[in-house]
C-alpha positions in Angstrom: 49.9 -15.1 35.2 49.0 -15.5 31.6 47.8 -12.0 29.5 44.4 -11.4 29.1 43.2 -11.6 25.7 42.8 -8.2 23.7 38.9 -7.0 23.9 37.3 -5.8 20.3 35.2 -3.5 21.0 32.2 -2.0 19.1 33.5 0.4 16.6 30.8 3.1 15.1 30.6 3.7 11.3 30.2 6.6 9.7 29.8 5.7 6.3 26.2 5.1 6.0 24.4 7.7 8.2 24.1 7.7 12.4 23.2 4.5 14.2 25.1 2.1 12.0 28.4 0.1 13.6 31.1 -2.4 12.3 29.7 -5.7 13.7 32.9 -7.4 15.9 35.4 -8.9 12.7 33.7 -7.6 9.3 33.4 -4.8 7.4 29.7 -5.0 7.7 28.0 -1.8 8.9 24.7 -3.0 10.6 21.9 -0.6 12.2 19.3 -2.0 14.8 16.3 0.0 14.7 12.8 -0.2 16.5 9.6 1.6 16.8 6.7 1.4 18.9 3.2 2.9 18.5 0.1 3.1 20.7 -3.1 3.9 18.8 -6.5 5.0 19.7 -9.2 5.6 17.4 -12.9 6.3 17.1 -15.4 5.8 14.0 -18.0 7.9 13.5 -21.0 8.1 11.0 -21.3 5.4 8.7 -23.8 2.3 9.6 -22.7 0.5 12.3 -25.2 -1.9 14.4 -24.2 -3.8 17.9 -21.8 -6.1 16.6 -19.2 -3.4 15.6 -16.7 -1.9 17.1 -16.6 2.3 17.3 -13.6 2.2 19.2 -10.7 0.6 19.1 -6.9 0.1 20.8 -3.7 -1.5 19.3 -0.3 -1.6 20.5 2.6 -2.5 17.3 6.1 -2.8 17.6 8.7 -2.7 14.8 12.0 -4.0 14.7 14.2 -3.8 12.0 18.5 -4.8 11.0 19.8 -3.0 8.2 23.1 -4.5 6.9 25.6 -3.1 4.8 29.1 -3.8 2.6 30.6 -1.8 0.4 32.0 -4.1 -2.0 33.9 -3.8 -5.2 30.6 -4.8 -7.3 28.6 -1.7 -5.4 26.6 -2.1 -2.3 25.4 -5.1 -0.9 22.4 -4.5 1.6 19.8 -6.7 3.8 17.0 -5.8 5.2 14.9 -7.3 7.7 11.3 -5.7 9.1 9.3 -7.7 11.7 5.8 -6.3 13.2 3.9 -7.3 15.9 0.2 -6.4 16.9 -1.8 -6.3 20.1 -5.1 -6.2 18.6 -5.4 -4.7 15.1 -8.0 -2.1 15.0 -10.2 -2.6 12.4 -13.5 -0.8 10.5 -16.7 -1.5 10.0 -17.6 -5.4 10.3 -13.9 -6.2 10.0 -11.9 -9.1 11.6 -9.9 -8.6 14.5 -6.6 -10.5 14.7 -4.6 -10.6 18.5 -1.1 -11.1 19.4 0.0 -10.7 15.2 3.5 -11.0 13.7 3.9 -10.1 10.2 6.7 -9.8 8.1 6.8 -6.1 6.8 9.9 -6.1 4.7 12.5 -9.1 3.7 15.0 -8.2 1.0 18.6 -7.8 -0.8 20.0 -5.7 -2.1 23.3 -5.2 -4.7 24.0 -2.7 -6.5 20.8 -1.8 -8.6 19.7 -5.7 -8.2 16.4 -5.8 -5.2 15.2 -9.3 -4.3 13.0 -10.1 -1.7 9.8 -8.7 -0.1 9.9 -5.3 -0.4 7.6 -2.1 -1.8 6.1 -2.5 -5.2 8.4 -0.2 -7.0 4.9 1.0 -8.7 4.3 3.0 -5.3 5.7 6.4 -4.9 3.3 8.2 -2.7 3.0 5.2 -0.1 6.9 4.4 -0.5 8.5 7.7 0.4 5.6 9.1 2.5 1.9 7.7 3.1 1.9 9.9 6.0 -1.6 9.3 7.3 -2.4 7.5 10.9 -5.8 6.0 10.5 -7.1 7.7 7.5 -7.2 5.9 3.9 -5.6 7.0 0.6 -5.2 5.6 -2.9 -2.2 4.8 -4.1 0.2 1.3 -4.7 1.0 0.5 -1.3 1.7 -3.1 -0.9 4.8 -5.1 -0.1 5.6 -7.7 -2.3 7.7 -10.3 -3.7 9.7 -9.5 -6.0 13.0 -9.1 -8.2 14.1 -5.9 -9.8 16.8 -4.1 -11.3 17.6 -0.2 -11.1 20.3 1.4 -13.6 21.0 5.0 -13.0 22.2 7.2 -15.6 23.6 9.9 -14.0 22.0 13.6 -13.3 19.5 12.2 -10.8 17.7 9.8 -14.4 17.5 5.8 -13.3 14.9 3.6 -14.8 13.5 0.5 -13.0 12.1 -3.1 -14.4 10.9 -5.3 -11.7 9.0 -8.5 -11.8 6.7 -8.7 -9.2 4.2 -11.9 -7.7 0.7 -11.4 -9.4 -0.8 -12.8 -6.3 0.4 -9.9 -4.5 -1.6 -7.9 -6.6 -4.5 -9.3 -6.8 -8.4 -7.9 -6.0 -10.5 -10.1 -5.1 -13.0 -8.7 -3.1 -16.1 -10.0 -4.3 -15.8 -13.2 -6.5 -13.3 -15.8 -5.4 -13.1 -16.9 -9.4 -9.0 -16.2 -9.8 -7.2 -18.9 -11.5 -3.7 -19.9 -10.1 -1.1 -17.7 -11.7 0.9 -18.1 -14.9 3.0 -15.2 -15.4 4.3 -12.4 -12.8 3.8 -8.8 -13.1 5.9 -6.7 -14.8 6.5 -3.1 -13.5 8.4 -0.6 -15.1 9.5 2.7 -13.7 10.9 6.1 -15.2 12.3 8.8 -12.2 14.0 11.7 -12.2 15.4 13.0 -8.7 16.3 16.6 -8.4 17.4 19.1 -5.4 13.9 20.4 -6.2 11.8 17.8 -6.1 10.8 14.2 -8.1 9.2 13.5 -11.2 8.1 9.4 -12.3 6.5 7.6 -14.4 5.1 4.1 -13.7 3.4 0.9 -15.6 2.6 -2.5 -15.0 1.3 -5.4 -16.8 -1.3 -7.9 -14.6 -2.7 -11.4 -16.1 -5.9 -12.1 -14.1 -7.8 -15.4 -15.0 -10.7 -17.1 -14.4 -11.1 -20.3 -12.0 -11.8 -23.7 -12.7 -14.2 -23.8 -9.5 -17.4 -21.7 -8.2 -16.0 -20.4 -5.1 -17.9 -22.4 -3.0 -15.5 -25.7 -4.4 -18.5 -26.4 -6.9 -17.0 -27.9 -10.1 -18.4 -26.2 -13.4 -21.2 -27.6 -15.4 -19.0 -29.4 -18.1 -21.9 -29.6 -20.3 -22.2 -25.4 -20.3 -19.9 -23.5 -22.3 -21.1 -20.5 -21.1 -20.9 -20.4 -17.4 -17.4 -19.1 -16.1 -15.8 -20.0 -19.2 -12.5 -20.5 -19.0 -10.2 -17.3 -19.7 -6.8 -15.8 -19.4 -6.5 -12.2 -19.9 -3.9 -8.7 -19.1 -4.8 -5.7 -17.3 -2.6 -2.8 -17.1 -2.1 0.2 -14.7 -0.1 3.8 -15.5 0.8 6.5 -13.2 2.6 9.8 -12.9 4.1 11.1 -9.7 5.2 14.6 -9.1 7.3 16.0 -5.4 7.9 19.7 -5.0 10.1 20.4 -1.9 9.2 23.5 -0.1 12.5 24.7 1.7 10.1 27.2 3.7 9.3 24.3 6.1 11.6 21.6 7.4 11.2 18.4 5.1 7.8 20.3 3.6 7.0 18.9 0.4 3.6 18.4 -2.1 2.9 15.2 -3.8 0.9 14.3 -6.2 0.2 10.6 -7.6 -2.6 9.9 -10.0 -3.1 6.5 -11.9 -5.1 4.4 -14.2 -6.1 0.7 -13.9 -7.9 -1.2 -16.5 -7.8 -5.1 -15.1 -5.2 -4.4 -12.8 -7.3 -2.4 -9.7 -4.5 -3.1 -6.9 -2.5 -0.4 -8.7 -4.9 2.0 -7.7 -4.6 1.4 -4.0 -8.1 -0.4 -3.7 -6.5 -2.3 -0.7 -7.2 0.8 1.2 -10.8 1.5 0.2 -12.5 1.7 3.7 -16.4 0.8 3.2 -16.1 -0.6 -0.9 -14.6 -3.9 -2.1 -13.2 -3.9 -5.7 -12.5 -7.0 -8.0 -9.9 -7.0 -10.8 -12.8 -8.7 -13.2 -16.4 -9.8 -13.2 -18.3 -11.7 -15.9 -20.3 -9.7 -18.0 -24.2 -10.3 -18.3 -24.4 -12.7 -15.8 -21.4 -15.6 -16.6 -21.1 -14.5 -20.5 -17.7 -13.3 -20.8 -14.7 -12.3 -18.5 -14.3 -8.2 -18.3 -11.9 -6.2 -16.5 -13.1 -3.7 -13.7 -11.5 -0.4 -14.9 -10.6 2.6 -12.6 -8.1 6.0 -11.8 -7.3 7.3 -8.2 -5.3 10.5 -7.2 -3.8 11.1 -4.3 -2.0 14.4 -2.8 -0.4 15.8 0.5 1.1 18.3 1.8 2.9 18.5 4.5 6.3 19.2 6.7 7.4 21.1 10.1 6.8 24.3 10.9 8.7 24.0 14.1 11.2 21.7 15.0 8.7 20.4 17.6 5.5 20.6 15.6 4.5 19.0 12.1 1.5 18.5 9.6 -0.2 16.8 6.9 -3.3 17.2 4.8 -3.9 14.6 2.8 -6.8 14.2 -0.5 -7.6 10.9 -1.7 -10.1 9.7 -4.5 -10.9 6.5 -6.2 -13.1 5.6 -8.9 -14.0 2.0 -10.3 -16.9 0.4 -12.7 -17.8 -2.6 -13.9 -19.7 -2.5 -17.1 -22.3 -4.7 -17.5 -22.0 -6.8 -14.5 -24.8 -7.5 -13.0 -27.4 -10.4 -13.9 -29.6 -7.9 -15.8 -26.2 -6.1 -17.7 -26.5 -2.9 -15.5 -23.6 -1.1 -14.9 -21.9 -1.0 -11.4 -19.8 2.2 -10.4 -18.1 2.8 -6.8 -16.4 5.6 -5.7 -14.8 7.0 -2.5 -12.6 10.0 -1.5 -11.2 10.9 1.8 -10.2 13.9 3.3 -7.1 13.9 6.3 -5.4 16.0 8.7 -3.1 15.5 11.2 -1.0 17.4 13.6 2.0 16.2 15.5 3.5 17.0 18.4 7.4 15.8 18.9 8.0 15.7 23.1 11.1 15.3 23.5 13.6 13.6 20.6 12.0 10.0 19.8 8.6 10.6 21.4 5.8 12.3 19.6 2.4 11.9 19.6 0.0 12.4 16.9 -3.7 13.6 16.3 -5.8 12.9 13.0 -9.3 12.9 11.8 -10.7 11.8 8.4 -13.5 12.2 7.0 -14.6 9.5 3.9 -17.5 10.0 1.7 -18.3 6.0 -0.1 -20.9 5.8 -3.1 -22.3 2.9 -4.5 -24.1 3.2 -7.9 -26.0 0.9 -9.5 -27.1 2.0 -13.2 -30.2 0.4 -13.7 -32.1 2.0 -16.8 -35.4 0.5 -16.5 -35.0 -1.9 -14.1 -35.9 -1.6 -10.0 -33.7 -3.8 -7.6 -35.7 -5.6 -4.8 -34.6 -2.8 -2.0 -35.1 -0.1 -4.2 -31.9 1.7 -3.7 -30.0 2.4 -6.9 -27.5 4.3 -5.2 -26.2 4.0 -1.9 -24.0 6.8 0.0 -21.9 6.7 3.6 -20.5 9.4 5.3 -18.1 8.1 7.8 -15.6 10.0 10.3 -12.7 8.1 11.7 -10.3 10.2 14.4 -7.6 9.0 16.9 -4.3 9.4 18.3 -1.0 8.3 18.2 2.2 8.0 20.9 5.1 6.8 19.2 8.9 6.2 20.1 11.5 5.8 18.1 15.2 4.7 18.6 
């Protein structure tokens, strides 16, 4: 009878927070993580005619692997997100998409080095907490490719330079005139951590340029030097963060993020704008000259548990964008929107919580006109919209 050979078995470790474990003959720490959320939602106000949808369902799950090594060098961490979507619920005359899978997060890490797809590192608000359901706010909150380095200096100071994919970045809402890229982003980040709270500081430099092609594939009239003439130009974005803890409430906190784009309009969160488009530049005066749509956008919220079974948020968002000159008669184009959230969740037993949210948005459109009378007679145009839902989620 021959012995059985000895059995490795799972061994839990400690060293990185709960739910990580040795995988079987390393020294890698890996977690396994998932998430599932059921949403329901209902849009209100607005103008909506009998092609759109004023209620909606989705179904996502997340799964994610987090692996780590401590290594001589510092740590060396992956990180894998992958999403998948019933039926993503979408607003006013937007495109459905069934049965999704997306990538949400791809990255290394070692030591201060990040490579990969990951959060800008221009985002703070949308990083760290974004913590509304359904309702929009205005801050960086893409994932993007990038590479990045992160030095700390001791007494909670680092400081961050990360090269990011322009194309990630880009707003291009209205024309379809960007040029291929030539140069990344650069983002640059000053932070200060503290047992009280966060302070940063954040800028980024964006090169938009102008197509060789009318968006419709139409070459340009090589015999006008006027019409989209051929530019490269850089836009730039700032920003300021602030986070107050408030011990009073478990994880309560206040955070403010405020930033201005000139050129650069992703920066401001414009991907979240829920009845506007933005565009990071227009041509001037008809096709004249290239210009750079300029813009600033705060966001806040406030939030935390007052229980250990109940929790908040309230969160104010504004935006604010114009494009001198742009029209075909040189008026000036402004569009603004700000949004109001709350929500209110209710933890049901440990992993299971369910969450209720309305928002209400408040979208202007101004068109500066002077003399001049567009065709429909409506310089300005303004939408009230309510959007409100709920959410069941589980987390293990």
């Amino acid at each position: 009878m021959t012995k059985g050979e000895a059995v490795e078995y799972v061994k839990v470790c400690t060293a990185f927070g709960p739910g990580f474990f040795y995988i079987p003959g390393s020294d890698t720490c890996l977690r396994i993580g998932s998430e599932f959320r059921i949403d329901y939602r209902v849009y209100g106000g607005g103008k909506f005619n009998r092609d759109d949808n004023r209620t909606a369902f989705n179904a996502q799950a997340r799964v994610w692997f987090d692996a780590r090594t401590e290594t001589e060098y510092g740590l060396l961490r992956s990180y894998f997100q992958i999403n998948a979507d019933s039926n993503t619920a979408t607003r006013v005359n937007g495109t459905e998409q069934r049965n999704r899978f997306t990538i949400d997060k791809a990255f290394i890490q070692f030591g201060g080095l990040t490579a990969g797809y990951a959060h800008s590192f221009f985002g703070f608000y949308d990083n760290d907490y974004g913590n509304t359901i359904f309702g929009p706010y205005y801050a960086q909150s893409n994932t993007v490719n990038l590479i990045a380095y992160t030095a700390q200096f001791g007494g909670g100071f680092s400081a961050t330079l990360s090269v990011e994919d322009g194309r990630d970045h880009r707003q291009n809402d209205v024309f379809a005139y960007q040029g291929g890229q030539q140069v990344p982003d650069v983002v640059g980040v000053l932070r200060l951590d503290q047992e009280w709270g966060t302070v940063a500081l954040q800028a980024a430099a964006h090169q938009f340029r102008s197509a060789s092609r009318y968006d419709n594939g139409t070459p340009n009239d090589p015999t006008d030097d006027v019409a989209l003439r051929h530019q490269n130009k850089w836009g730039y974005a700032i920003g300021g963060d602030v986070l107050i803890k408030i011990p009073q409430l478990q994880d309560g906190h206040l955070v403010i993020e405020g930033q201005y784009a000139d050129g650069a309009l992703d920066y401001l969160g414009a991907d979240n704008l829920y009845a506007l488009r933005s565009q990071d530049f227009y041509y001037r005066n008809g096709f004249s000259r290239l210009e750079a749509g300029k813009g600033w956008s705060v966001t806040a919220e406030l939030g935390g548990n007052f229980t250990p079974q109940w929790g908040f948020n309230i969160v104010p968002s504004y935006i604010d964008t114009r494009y001198d000159g742009a029209g075909s008669n040189g008026q000036d184009l402004k569009a603004k929107e700000y949004a109001i959230t709350g929500n209110l969740t209710y933890m049901i037993v440990k992993g299971l919580s369910v969450t209720g949210e309305v928002s209400y948005i408040r979208s202007e459109f101004d068109r500066e006109l002077g003399n001049e009378t567009f065709a429909d007679n409506r310089p300005k145009e303004k939408l009230n919209s309510v959007v409100g839902g709920i959410r069941i989620k589980r987390m293990f």
